[in-house]
N, C-alpha and C positions, 0 to 999 in steps of 0.2 A: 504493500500500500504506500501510496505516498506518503510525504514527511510533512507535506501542507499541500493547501489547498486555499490559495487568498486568491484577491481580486489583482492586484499587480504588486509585485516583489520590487518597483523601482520607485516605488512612492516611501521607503526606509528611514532617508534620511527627517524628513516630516515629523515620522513616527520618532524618530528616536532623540527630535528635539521636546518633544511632548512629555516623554518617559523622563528626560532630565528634569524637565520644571515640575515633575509631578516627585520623583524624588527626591526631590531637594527640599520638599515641605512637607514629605513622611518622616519625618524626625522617630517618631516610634516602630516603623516597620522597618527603618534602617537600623535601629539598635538591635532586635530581635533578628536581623536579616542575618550581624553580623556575630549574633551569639550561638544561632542554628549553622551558621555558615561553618564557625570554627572546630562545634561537636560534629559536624556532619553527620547530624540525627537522622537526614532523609535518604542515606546512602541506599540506591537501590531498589528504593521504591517508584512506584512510577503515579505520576498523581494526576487525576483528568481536572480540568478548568473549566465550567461552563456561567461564566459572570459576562455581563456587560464589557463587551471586549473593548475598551481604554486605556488611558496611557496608566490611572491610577490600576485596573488589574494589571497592565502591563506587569507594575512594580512590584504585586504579590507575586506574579507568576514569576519572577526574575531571582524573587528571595526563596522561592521553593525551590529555582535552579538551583541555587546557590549552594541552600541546605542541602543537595544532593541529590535530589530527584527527579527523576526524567517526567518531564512537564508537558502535558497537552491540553490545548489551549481552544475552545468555543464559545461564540458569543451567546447568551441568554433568552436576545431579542433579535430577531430581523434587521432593524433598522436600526440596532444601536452601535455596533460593528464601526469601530474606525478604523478604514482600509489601510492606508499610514504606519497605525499601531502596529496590526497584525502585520502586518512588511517586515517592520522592525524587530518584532520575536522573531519571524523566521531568520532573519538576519541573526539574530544570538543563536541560534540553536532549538529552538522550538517547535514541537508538531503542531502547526496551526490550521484549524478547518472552520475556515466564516468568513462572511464578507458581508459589506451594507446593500442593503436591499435585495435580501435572499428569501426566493418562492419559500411555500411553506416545505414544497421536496427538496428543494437546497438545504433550508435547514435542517431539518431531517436528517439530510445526509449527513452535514457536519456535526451534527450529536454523535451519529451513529460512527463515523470515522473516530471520534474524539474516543468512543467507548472499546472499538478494536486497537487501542494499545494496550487494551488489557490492566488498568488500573489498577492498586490496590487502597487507592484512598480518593477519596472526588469530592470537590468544594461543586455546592449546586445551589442556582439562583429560579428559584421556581418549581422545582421539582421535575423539570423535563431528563436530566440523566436519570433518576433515582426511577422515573415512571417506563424508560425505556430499559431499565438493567430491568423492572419487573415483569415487562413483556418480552418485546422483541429479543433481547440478548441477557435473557436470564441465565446463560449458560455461565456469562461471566460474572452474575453475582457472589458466585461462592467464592471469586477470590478477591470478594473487596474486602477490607479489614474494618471500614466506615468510611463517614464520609460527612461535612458541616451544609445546614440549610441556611442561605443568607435572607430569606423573603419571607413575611408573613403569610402569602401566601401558598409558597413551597411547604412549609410548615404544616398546614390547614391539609395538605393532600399527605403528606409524613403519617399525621396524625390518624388519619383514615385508612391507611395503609397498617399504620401501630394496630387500633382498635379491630380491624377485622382477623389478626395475627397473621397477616400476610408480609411484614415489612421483613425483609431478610438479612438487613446487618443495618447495627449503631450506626444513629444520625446523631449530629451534636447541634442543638438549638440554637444557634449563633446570634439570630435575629432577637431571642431572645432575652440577650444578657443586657445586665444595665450600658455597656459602655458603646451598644449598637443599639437600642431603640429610643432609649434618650433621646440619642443625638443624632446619629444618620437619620431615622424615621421621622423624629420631629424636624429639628434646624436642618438637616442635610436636604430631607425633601421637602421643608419647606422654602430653601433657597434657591433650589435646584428648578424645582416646578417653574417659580417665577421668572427664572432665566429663560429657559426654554421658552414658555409664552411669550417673553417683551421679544427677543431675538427673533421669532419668528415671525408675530404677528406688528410690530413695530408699531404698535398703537398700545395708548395711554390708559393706565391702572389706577390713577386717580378719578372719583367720582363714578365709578363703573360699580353695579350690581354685582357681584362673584357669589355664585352658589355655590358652595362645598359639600359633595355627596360624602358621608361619612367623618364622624369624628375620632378618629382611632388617632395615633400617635402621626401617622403621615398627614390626617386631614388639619389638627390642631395645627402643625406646623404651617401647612398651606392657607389657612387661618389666618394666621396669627400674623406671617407678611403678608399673605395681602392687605389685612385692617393698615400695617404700616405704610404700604403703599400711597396709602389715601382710597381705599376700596369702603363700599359699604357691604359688607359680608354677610349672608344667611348660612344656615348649616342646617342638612335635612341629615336625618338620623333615623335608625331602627332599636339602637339601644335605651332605653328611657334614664339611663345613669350618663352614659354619654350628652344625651340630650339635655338634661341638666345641668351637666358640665359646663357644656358651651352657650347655655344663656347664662350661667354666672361669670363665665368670663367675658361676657359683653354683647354677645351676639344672637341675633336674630334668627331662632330657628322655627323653622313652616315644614309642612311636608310636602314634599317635591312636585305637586303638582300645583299648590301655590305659588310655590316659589319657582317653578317653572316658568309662571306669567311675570315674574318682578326680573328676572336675571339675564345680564348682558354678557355673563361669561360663566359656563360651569365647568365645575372639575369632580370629576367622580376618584374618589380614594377605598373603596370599601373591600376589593378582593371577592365582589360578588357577580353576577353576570346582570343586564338586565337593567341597570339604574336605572338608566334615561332611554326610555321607549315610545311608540310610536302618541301616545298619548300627553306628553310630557312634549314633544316637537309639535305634536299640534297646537299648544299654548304659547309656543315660544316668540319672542320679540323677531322680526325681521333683523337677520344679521347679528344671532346669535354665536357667539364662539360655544366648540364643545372640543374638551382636555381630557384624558383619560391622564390619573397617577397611580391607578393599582396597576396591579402586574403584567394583567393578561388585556387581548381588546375586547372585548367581553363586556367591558360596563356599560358601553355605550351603544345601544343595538345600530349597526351598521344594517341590515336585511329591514330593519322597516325606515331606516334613513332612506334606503332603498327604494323601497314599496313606495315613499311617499313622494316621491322624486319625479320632476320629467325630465332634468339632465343634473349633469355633474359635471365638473371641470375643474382642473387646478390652479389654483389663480398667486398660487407664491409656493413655493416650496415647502412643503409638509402642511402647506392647507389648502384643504378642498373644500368646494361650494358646491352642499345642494341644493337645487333651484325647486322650490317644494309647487305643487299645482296652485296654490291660492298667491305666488308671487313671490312670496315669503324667501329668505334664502337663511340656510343654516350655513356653518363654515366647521367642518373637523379638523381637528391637530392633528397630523403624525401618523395616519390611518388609525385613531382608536387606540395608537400602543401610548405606551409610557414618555410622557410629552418632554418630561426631563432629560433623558437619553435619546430617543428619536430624535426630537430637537432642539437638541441642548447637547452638553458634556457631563451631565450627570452632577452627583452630590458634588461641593467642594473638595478639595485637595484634604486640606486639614479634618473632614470629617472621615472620608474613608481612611487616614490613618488609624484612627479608632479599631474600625471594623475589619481592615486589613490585618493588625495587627491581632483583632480576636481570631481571625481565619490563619494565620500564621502558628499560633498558641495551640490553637485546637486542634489544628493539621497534628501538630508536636505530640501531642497527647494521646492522639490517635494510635500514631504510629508504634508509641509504645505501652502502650494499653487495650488499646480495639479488639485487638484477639481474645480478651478477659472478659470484655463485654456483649452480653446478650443482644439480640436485635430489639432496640426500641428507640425513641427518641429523649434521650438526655440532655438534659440546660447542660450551659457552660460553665464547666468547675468557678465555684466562686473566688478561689484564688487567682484563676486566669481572669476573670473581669474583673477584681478589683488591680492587678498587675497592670492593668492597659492601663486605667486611669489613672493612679499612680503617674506611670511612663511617658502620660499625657499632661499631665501636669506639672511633672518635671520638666518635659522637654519647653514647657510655657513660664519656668521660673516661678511656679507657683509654690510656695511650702502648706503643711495641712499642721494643726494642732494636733498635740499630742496628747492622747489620757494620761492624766495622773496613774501609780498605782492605787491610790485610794479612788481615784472614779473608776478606774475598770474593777474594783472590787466591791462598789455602791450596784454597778451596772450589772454583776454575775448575781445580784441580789445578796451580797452581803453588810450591806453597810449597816442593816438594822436600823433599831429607834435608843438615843441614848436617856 
């Protein structure tokens, strides 16, 4: 089989000034890069990649070379693939299979490439390797040792997989340690969203309507800058705590078919299929924006954007106008995918240190532990998420207070009453 499979091997250099300015501000994935590097903990093993192919995975996948193991590299999303990047792995040594704007049988393929190196450990963003080692090439589940889920959504299929006792080897819940949903989920994608929309749509976030389908830890964030923007924000919701949430913290929430009629811009965050449907378009303002920031394109029904449509056309790159029969015109981001990465460069530099850095740790752990552990899905040891933070705080000059020994012995519940 081949060694890669990109769109042009001569677009490298690009790639490999990306990977510089994205390393240069991992301060935490270079200290671990260079502590894995010098044990040469990953000797031997061969690990699949399937993240949003960037310059910031670039820099994991460069530190798992590093640490020792043979590295195969696919992108997550169709259209998040920066061709550049992937040039530039193949140029270090890389088995790379992706490229931007790949049918859904391209991408396929390069899963399915990515999965005949034969793996013993796989970082996965959505759950598409873990769903293909359980079908198509289950042959080669028995020699995974595990593998870490980066997405709440990946997670969400992990877990259905756990519960019916089909899941076949240890996943490590990466998404959900404190020092990745904090901060990638909230601030990474709540800055991240925003970039992608201004960059794309190049029209103005002050005084504009912004509906937010769901308030989970992506939607607060996407929230949260937009109010900053000068947005006025609604938040539709299916959770009744959530939804309480986000009218204490200042915001307007209606159920989607009201706030269907009020909004100039929506963004669905929920990891559910279905949000915004053919019922929901027919309310909508002439020259409505629609954003997808969960996982899959899936929130936003595409099939009755369809139905309702007498054409379509692209009127700027990654957005389409449909021309609806009463005149109307709706406008999609990025076909329905993930508006951050489609049309954007994804979370900040300094956020995915974080999360790199949990993917780095957890990889570690894996390797020599996996074999001890049963198939199911495991949080991430508490001493590797408090280590990131720490590493993150250091690398930002920050110091922490320190207990007393008379408070850490108030706090074991000794202090009594005198």
């Amino acid at each position: 089989m081949e060694p890669f499979l990109i769109r042009d091997p001569g677009l490298a250099p690009g790639g490999r000034e990306k990977i510089a300015w994205a390393r240069a501000h991992m301060p935490v994935v270079a200290g671990i890069r260079e502590e894995m590097a010098r044990a040469d903990v990953l000797r031997g093993r061969r690990v699949a990649v399937c993240i949003h192919l960037e310059a910031k995975t670039a820099v994991l996948a460069l530190a798992l070379r590093d640490a020792g193991a043979e590295v195969a590299v696919t992108g997550s999303n169709p259209l998040s693939t920066q061709d550049d990047v992937a040039a530039a792995l193949v140029e270090e040594g890389l088995k790379v299979y992706a490229w931007c704007g790949a049918t859904e049988a391209e991408y396929r393929d390069h899963l399915l490439r990515t999965l005949a190196t034969g793996p013993d450990l796989i970082i996965d963003d959505g759950g598409d390797l873990v769903h293909l080692l359980h079908t198509v090439r289950r042959d080669l589940a028995a020699g995974v040792i595990g593998g870490c889920e980066e997405t709440t959504t990946g997670l969400r299929r992990l877990r259905a997989l756990a519960g019916a006792g089909r899941l076949l080897f240890p996943m490590i819940a990466v998404n959900d340690a404190h020092s990745k949903y904090l901060f990638d989920n909230r601030y990474g994608t709540g800055e991240s969203v925003w970039a992608g929309l201004m960059r794309t749509t190049n029209l103005l976030v002050a005084g504009k309507t912004v509906v937010v389908c769901g308030y989970g830890w992506c939607g607060r964030g996407i929230a949260l800058r937009g109010r900053g923007l000068g947005a006025r924000v609604v938040v539709c919701e299916v959770d009744p705590f959530r939804a309480l949430e986000a009218h204490m913290d200042g915001f307007e929430v209606l159920p989607s078919l009201a706030a269907a009629e009020k909004g100039d811009l929506f963004i669905t965050a929920t990891g559910c299929r279905d949000v915004l449907r053919a019922e929901h378009f027919a309310r909508m303002k002439d020259g409505a924006l629609l954003a997808n920031a969960g996982h899959f394109n899936v929130e936003i029904s595409i099939p009755d954007l369809e139905r309702l449509s007498v054409a379509r056309r692209q009127v700027r790159a990654r957005v389409e106008e449909f021309a609806l029969r009463d005149g109307r015109r709706l406008y999609l981001l990025a076909e329905g995918r993930l508006v951050n990465l489609a049309a954007g460069d994804g979370h900040p530099v300094e956020i995915m240190d974080l999360s790199f850095a949990l993917q780095l740790l957890a990889v570690r752990y894996l390797a020599a532990n996996g074999r001890r552990l049963t198939p199911g899905v495991y949080p991430v040891p508490p001493e590797i998420d408090r280590e990131v933070a720490r590493r993150k705080l250091a690398s930002l000059g920050i110091e922490l207070d320190r207990l007393t020994p008379e408070q850490e012995a108030y706090l074991a519940g000794e202090g009594g009453e005198e």
